[in-house]
CHARMM internal coordinates of N, CA and C (Angstrom, degrees):
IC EDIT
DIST 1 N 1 CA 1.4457
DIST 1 CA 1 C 1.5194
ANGL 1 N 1 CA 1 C 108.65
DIST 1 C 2 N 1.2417
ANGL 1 CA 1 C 2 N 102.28
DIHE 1 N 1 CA 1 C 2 N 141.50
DIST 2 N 2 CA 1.8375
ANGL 1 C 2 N 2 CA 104.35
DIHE 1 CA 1 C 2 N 2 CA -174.04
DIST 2 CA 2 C 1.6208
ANGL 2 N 2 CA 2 C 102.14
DIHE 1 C 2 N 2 CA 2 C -121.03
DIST 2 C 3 N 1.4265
ANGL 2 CA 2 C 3 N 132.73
DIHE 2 N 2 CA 2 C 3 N 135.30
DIST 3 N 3 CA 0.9970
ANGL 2 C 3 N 3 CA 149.13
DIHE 2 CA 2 C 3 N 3 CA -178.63
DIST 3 CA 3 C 1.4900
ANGL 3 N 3 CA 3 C 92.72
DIHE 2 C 3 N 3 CA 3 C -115.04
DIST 3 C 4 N 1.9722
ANGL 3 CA 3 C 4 N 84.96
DIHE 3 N 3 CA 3 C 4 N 124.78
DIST 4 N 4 CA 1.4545
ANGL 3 C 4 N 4 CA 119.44
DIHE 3 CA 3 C 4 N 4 CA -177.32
DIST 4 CA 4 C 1.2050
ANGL 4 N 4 CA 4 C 111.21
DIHE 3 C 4 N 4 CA 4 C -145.91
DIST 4 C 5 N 1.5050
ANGL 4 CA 4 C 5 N 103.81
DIHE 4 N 4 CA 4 C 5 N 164.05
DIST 5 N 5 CA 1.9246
ANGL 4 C 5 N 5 CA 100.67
DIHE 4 CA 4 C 5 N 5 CA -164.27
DIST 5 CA 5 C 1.6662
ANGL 5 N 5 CA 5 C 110.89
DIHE 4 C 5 N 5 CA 5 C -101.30
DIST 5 C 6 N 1.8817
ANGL 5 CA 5 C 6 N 110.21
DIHE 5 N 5 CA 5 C 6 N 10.73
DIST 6 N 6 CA 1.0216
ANGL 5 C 6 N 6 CA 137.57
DIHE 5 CA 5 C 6 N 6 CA 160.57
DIST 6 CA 6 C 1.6511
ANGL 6 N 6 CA 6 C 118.89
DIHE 5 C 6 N 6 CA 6 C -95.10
DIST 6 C 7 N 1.7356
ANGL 6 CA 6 C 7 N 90.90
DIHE 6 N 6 CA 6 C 7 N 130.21
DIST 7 N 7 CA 1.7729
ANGL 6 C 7 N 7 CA 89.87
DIHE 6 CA 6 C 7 N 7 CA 172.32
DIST 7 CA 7 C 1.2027
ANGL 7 N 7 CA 7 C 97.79
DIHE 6 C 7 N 7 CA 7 C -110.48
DIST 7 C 8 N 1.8150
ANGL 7 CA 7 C 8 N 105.47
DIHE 7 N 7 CA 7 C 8 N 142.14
DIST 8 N 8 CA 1.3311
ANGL 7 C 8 N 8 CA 108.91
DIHE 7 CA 7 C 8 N 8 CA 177.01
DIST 8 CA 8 C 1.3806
ANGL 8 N 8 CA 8 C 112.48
DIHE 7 C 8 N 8 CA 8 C -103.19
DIST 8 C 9 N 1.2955
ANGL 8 CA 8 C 9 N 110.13
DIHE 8 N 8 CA 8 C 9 N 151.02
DIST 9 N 9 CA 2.0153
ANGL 8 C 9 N 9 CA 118.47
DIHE 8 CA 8 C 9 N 9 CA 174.68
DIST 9 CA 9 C 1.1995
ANGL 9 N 9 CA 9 C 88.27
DIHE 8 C 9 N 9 CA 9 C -110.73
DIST 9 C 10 N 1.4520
ANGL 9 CA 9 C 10 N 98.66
DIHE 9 N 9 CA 9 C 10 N 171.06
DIST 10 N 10 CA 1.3459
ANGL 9 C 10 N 10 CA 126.77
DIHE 9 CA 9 C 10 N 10 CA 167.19
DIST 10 CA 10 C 1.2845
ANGL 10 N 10 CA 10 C 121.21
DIHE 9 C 10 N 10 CA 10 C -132.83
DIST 10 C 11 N 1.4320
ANGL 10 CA 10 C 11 N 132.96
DIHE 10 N 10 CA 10 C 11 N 95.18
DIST 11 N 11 CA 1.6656
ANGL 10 C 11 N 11 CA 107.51
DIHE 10 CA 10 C 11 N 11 CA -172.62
DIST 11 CA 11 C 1.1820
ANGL 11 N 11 CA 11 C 110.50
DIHE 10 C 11 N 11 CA 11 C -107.82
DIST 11 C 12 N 1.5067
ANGL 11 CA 11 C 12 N 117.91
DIHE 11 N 11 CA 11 C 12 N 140.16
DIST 12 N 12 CA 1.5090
ANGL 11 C 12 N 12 CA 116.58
DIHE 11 CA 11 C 12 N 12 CA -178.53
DIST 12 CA 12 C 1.3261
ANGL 12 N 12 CA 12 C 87.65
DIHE 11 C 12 N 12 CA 12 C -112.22
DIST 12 C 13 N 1.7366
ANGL 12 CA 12 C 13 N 110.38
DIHE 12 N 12 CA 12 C 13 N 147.94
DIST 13 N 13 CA 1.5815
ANGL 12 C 13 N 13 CA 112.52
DIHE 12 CA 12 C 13 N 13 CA 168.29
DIST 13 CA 13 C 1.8760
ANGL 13 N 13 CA 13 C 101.15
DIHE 12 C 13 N 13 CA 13 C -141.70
DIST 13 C 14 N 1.3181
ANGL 13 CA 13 C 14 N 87.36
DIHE 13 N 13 CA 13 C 14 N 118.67
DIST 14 N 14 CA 1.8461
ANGL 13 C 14 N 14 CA 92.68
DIHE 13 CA 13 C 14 N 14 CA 179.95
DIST 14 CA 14 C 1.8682
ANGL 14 N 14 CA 14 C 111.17
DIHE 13 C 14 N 14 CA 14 C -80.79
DIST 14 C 15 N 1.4049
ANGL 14 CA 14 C 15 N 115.65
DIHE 14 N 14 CA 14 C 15 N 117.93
DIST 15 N 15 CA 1.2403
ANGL 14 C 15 N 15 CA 118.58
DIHE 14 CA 14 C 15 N 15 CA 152.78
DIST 15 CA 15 C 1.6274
ANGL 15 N 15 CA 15 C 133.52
DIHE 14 C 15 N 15 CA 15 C -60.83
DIST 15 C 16 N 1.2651
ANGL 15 CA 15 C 16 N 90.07
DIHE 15 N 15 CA 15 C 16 N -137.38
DIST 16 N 16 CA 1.6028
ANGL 15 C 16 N 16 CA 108.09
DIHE 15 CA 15 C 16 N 16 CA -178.79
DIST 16 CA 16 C 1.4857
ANGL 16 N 16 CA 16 C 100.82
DIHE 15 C 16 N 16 CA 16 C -62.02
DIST 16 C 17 N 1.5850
ANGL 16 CA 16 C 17 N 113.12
DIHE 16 N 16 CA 16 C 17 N 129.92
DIST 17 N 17 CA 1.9233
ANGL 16 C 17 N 17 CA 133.20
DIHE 16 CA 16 C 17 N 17 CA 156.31
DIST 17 CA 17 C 1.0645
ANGL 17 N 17 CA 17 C 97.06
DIHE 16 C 17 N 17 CA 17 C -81.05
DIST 17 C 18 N 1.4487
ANGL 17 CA 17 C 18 N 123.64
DIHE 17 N 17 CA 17 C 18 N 157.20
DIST 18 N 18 CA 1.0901
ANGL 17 C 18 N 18 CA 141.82
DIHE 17 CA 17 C 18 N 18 CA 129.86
DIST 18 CA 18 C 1.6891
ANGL 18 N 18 CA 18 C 117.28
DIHE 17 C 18 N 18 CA 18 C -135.44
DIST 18 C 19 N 1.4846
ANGL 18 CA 18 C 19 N 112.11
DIHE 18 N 18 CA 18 C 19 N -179.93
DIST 19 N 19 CA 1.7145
ANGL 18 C 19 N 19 CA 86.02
DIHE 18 CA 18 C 19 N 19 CA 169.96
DIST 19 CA 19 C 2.1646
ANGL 19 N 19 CA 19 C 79.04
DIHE 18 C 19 N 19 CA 19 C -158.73
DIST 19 C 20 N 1.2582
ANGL 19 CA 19 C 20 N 81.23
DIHE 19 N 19 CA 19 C 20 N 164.16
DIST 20 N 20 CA 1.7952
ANGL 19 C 20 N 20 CA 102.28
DIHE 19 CA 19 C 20 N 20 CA -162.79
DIST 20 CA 20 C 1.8565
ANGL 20 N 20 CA 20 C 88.83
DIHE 19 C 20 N 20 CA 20 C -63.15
DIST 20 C 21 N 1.3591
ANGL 20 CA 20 C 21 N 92.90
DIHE 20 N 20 CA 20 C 21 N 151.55
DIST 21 N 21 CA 1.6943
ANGL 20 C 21 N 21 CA 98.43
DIHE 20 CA 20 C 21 N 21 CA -156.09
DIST 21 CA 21 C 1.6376
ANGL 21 N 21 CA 21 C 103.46
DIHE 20 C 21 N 21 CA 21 C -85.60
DIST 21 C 22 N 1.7935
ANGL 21 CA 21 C 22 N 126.12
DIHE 21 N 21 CA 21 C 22 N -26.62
DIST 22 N 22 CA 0.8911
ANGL 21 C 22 N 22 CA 127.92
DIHE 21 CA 21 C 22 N 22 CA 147.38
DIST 22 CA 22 C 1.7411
ANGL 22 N 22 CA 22 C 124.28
DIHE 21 C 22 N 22 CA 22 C -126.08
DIST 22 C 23 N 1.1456
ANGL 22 CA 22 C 23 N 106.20
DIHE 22 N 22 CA 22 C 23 N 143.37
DIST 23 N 23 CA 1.6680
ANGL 22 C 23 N 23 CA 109.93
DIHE 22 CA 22 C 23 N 23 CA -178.35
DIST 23 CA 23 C 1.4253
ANGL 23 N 23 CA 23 C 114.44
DIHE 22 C 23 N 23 CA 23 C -70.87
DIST 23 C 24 N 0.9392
ANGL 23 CA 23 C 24 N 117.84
DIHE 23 N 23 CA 23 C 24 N 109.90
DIST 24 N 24 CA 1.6554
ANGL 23 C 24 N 24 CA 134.12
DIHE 23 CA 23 C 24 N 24 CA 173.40
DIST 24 CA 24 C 2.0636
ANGL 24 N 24 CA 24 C 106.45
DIHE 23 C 24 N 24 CA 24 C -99.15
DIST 24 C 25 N 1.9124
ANGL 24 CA 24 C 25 N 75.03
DIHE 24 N 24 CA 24 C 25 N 161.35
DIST 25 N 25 CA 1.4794
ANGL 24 C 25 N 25 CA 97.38
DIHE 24 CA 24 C 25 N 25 CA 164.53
DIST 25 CA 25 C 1.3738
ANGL 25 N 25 CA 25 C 127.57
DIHE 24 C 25 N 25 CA 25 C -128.52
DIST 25 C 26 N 1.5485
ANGL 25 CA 25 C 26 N 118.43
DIHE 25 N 25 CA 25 C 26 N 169.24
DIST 26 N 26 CA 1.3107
ANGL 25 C 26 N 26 CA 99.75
DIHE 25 CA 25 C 26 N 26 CA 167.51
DIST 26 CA 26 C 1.4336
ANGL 26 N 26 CA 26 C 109.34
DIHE 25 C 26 N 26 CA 26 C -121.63
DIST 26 C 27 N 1.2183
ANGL 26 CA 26 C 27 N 107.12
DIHE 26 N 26 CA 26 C 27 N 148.95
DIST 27 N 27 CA 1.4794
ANGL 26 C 27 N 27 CA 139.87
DIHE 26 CA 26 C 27 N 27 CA -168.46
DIST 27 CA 27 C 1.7886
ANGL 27 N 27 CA 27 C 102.79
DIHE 26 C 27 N 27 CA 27 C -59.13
DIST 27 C 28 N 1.0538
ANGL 27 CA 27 C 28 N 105.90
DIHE 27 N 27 CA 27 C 28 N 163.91
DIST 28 N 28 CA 1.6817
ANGL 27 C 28 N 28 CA 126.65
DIHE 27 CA 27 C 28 N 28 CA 157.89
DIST 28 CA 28 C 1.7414
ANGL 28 N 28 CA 28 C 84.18
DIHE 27 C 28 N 28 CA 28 C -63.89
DIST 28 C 29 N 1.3357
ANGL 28 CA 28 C 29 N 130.58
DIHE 28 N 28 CA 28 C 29 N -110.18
DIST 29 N 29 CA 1.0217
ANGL 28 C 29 N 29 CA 116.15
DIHE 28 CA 28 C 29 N 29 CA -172.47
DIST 29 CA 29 C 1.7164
ANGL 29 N 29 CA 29 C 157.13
DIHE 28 C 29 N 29 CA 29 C -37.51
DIST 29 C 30 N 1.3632
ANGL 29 CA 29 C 30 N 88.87
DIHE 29 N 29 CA 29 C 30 N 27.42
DIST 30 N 30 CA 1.2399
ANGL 29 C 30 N 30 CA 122.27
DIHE 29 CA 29 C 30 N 30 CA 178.79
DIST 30 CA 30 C 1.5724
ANGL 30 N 30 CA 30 C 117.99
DIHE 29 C 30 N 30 CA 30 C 60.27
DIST 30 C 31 N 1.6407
ANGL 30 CA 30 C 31 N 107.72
DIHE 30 N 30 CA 30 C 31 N 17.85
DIST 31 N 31 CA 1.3584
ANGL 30 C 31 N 31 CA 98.57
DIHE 30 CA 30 C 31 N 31 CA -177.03
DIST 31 CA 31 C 1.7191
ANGL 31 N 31 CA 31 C 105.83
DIHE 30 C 31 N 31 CA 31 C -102.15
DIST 31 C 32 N 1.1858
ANGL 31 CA 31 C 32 N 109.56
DIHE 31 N 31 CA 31 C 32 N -175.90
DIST 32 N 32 CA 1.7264
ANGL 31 C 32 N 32 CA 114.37
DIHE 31 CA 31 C 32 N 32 CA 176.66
DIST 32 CA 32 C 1.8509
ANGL 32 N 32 CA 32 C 117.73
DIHE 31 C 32 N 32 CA 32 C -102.27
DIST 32 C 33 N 1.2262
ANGL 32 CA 32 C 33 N 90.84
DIHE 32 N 32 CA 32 C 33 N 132.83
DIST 33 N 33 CA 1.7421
ANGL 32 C 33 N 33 CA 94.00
DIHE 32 CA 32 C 33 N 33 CA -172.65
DIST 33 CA 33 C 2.3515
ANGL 33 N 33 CA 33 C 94.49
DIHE 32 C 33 N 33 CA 33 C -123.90
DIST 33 C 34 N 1.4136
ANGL 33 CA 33 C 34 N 81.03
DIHE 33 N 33 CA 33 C 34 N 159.45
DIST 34 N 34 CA 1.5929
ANGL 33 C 34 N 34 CA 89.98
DIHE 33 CA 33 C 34 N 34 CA -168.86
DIST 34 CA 34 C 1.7556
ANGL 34 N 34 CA 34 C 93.01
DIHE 33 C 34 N 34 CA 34 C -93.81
DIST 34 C 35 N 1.2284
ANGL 34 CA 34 C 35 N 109.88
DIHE 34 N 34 CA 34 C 35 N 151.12
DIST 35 N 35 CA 1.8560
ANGL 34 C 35 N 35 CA 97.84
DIHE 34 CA 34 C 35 N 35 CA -149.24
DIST 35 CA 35 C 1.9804
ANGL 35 N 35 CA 35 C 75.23
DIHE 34 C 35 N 35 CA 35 C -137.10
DIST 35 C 36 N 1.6785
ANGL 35 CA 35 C 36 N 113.40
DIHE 35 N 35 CA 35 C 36 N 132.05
DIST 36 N 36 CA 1.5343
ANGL 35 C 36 N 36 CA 111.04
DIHE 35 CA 35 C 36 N 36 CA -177.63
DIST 36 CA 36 C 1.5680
ANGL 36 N 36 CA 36 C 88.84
DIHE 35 C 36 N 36 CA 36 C -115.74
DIST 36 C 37 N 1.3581
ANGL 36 CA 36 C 37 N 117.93
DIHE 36 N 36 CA 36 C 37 N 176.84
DIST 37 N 37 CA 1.3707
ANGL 36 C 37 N 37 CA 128.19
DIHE 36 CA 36 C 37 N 37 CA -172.61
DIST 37 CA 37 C 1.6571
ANGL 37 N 37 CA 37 C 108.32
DIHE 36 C 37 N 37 CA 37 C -77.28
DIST 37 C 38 N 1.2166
ANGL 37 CA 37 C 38 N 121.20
DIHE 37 N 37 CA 37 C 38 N -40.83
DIST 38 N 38 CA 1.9412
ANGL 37 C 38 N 38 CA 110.79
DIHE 37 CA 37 C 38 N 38 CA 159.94
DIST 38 CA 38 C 1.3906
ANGL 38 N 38 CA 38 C 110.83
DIHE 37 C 38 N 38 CA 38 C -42.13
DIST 38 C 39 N 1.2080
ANGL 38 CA 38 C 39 N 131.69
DIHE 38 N 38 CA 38 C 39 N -53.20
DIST 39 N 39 CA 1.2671
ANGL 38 C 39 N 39 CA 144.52
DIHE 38 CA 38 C 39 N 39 CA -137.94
DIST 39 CA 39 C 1.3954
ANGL 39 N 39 CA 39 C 90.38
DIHE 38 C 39 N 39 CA 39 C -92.84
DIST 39 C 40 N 1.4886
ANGL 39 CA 39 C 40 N 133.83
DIHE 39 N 39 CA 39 C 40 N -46.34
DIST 40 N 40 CA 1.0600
ANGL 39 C 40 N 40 CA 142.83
DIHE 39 CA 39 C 40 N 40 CA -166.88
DIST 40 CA 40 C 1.9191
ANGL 40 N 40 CA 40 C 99.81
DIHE 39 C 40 N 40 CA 40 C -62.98
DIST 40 C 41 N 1.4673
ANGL 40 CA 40 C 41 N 90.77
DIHE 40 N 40 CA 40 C 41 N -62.50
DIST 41 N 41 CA 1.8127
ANGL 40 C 41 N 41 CA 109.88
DIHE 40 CA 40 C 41 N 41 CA -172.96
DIST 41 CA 41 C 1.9461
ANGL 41 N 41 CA 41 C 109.40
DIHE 40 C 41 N 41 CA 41 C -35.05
DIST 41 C 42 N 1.7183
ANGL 41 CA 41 C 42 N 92.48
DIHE 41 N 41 CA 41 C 42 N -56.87
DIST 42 N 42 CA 1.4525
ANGL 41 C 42 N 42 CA 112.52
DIHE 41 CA 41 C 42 N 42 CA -174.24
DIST 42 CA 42 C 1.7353
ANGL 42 N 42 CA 42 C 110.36
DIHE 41 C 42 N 42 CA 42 C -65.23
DIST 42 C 43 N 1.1502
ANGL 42 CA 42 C 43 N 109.84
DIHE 42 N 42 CA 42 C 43 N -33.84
DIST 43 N 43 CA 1.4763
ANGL 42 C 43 N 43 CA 103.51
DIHE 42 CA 42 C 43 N 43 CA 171.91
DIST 43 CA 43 C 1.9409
ANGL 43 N 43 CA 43 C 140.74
DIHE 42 C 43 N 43 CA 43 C -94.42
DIST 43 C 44 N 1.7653
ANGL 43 CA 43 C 44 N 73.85
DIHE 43 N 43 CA 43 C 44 N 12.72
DIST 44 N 44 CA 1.5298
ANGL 43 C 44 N 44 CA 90.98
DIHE 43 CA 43 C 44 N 44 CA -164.46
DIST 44 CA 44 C 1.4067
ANGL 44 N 44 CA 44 C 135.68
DIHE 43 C 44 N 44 CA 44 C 80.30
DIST 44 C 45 N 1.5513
ANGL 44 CA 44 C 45 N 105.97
DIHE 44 N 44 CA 44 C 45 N -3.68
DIST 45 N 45 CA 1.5962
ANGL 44 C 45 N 45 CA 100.78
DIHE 44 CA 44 C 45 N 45 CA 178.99
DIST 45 CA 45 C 1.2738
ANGL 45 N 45 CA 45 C 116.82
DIHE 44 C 45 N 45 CA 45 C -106.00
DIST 45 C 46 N 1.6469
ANGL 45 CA 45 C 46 N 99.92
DIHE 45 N 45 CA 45 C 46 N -171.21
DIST 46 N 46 CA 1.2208
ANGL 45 C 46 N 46 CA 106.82
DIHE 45 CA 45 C 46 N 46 CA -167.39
DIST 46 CA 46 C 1.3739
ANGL 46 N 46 CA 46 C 126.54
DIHE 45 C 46 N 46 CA 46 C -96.76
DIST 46 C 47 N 1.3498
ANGL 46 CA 46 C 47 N 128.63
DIHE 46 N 46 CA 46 C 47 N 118.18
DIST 47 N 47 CA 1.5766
ANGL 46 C 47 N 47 CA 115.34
DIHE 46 CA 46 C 47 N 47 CA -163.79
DIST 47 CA 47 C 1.4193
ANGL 47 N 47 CA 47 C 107.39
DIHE 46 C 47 N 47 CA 47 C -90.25
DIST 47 C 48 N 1.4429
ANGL 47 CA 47 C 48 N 112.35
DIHE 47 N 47 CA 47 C 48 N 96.29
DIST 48 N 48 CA 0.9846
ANGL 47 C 48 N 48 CA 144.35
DIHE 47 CA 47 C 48 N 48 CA -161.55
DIST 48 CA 48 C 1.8448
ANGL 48 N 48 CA 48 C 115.60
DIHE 47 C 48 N 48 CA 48 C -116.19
DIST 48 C 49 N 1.3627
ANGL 48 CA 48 C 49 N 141.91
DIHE 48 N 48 CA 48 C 49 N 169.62
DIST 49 N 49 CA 1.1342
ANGL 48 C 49 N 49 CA 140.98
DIHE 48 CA 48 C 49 N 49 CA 152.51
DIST 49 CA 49 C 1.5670
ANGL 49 N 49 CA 49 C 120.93
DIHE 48 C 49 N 49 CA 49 C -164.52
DIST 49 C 50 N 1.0247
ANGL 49 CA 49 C 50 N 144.67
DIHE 49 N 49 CA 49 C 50 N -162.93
DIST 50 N 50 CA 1.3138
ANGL 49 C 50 N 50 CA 142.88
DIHE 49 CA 49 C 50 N 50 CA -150.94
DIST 50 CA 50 C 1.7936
ANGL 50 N 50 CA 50 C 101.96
DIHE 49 C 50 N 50 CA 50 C -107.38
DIST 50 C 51 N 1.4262
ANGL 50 CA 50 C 51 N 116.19
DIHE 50 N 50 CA 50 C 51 N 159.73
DIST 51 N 51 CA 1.3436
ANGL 50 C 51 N 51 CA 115.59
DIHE 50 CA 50 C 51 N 51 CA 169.98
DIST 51 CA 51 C 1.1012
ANGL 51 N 51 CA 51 C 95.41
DIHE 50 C 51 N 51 CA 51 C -133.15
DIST 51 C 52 N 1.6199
ANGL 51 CA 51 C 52 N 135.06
DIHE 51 N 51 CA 51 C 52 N 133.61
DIST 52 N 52 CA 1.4433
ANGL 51 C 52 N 52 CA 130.56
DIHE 51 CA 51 C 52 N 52 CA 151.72
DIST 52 CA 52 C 1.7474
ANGL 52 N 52 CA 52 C 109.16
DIHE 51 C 52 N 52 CA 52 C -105.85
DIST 52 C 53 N 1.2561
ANGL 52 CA 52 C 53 N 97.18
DIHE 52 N 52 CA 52 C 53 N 150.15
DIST 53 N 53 CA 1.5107
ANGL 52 C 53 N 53 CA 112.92
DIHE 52 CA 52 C 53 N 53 CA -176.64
DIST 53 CA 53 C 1.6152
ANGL 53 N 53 CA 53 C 103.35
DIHE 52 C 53 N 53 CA 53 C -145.57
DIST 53 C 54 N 1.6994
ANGL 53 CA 53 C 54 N 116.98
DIHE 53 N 53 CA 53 C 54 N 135.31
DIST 54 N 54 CA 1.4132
ANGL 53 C 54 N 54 CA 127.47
DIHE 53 CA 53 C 54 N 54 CA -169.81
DIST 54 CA 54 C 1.5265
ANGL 54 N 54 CA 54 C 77.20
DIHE 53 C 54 N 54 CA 54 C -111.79
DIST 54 C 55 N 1.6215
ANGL 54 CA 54 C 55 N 100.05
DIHE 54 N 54 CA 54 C 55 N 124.40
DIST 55 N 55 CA 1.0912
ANGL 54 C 55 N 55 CA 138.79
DIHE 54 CA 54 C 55 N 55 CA -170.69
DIST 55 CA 55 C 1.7375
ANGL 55 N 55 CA 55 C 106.91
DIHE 54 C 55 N 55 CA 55 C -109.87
DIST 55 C 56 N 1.3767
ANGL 55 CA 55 C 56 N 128.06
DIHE 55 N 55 CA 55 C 56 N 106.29
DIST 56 N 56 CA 1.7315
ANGL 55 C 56 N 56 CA 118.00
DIHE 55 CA 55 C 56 N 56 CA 159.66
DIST 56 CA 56 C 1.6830
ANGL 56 N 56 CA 56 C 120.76
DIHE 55 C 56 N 56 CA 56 C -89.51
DIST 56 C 57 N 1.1596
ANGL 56 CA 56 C 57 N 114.31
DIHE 56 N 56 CA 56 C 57 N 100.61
DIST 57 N 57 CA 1.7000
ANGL 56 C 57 N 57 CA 97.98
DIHE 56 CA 56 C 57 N 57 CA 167.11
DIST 57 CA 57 C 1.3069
ANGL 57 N 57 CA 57 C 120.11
DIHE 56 C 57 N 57 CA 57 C -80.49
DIST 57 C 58 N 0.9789
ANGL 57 CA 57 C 58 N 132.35
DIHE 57 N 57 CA 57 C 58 N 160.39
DIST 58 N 58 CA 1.5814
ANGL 57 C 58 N 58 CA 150.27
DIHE 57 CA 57 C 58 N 58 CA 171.79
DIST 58 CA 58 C 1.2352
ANGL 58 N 58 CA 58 C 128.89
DIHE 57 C 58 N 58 CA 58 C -136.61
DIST 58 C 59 N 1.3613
ANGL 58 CA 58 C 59 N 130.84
DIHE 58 N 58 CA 58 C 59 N 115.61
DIST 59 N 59 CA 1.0486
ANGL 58 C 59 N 59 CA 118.06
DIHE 58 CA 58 C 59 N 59 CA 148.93
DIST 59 CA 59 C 1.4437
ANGL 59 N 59 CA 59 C 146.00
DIHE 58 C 59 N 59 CA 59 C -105.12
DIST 59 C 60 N 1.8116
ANGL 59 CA 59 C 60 N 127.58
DIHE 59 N 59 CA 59 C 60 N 156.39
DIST 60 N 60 CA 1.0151
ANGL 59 C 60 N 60 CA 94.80
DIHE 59 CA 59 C 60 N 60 CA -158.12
DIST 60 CA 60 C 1.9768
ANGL 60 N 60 CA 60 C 93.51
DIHE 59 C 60 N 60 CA 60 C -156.68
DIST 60 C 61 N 1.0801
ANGL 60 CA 60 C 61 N 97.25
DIHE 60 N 60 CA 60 C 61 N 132.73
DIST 61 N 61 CA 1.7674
ANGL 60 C 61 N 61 CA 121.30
DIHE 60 CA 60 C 61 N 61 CA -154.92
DIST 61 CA 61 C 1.5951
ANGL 61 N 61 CA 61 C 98.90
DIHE 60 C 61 N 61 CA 61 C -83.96
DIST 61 C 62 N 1.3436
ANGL 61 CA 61 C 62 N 124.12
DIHE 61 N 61 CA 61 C 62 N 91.69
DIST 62 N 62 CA 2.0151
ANGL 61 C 62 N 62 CA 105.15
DIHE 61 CA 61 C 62 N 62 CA 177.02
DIST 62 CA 62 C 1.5227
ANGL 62 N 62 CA 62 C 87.73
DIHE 61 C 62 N 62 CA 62 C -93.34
DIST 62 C 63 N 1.0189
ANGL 62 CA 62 C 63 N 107.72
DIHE 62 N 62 CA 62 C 63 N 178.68
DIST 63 N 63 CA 1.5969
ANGL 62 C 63 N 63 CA 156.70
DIHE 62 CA 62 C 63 N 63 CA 165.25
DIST 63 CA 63 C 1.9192
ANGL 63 N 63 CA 63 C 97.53
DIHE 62 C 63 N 63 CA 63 C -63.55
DIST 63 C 64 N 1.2535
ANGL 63 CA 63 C 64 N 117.87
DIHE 63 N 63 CA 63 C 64 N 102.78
DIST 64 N 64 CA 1.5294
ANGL 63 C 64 N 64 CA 105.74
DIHE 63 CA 63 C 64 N 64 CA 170.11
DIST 64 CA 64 C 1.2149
ANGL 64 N 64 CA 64 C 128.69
DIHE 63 C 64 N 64 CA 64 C -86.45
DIST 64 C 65 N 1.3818
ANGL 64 CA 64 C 65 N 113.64
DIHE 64 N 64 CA 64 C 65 N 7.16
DIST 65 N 65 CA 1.6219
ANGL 64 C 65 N 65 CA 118.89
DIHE 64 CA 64 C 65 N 65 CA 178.80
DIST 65 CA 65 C 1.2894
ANGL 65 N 65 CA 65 C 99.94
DIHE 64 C 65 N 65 CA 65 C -102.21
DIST 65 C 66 N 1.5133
ANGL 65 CA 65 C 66 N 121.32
DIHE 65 N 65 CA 65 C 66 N 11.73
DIST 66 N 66 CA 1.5656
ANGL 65 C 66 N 66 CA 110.80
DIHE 65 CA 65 C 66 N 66 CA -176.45
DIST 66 CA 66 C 1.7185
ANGL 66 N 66 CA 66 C 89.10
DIHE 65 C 66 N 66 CA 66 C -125.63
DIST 66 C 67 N 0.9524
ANGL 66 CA 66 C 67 N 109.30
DIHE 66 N 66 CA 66 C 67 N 6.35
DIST 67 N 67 CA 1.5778
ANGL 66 C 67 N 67 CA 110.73
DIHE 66 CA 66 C 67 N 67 CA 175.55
DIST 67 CA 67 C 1.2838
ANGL 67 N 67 CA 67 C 100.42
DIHE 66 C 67 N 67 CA 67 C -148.22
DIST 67 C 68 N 1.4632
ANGL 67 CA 67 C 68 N 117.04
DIHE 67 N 67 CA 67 C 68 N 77.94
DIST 68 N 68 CA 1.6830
ANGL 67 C 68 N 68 CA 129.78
DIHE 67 CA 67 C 68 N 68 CA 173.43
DIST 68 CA 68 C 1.7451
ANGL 68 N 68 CA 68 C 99.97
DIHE 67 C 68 N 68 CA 68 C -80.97
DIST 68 C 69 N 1.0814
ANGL 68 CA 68 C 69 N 129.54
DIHE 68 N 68 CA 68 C 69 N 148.54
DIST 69 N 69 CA 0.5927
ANGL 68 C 69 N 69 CA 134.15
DIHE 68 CA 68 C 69 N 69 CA -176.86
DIST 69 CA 69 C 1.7987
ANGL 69 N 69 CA 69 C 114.24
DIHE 68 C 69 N 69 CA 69 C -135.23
DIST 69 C 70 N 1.3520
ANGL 69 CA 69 C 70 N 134.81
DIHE 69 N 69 CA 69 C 70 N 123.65
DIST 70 N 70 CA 1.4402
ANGL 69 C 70 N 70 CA 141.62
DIHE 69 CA 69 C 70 N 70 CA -172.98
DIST 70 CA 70 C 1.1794
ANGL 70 N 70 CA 70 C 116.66
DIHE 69 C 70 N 70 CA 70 C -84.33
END
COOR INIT
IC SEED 1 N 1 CA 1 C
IC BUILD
């Protein structure tokens, strides 16, 4: 741990969701198949699919004698 006369934040701010328009699998042969909820039930899996989220991090250095904290 390093003592500095800076406090650091971190802000994460999540944008735009989306999620994959149909849930797929992949094959024994390593290819991709479009996977429906019967198909899912009967084979034991999970009907599942992807979520993407555009993520911003930031960081940001204050002054810690101006943000004392008790």
């Amino acid at each position: 741990m390093v003592d500095t006369d800076k406090l650091i934040v971190w802000e994460v701010k999540f944008g735009q969701a989306s999620v994959n328009s149909s849930p797929r699998i992949t094959e024994e042969d390593e290819k991709y198949g479009a996977v429906f909820p019967h198909e899912a039930r009967m084979r034991n899996l999970t009907y599942a699919t992807e979520l993407f989220v555009d993520i911003a991090l930031s960081k940001k250095e204050l002054d810690r004698h101006e943000y004392e904290v008790d």
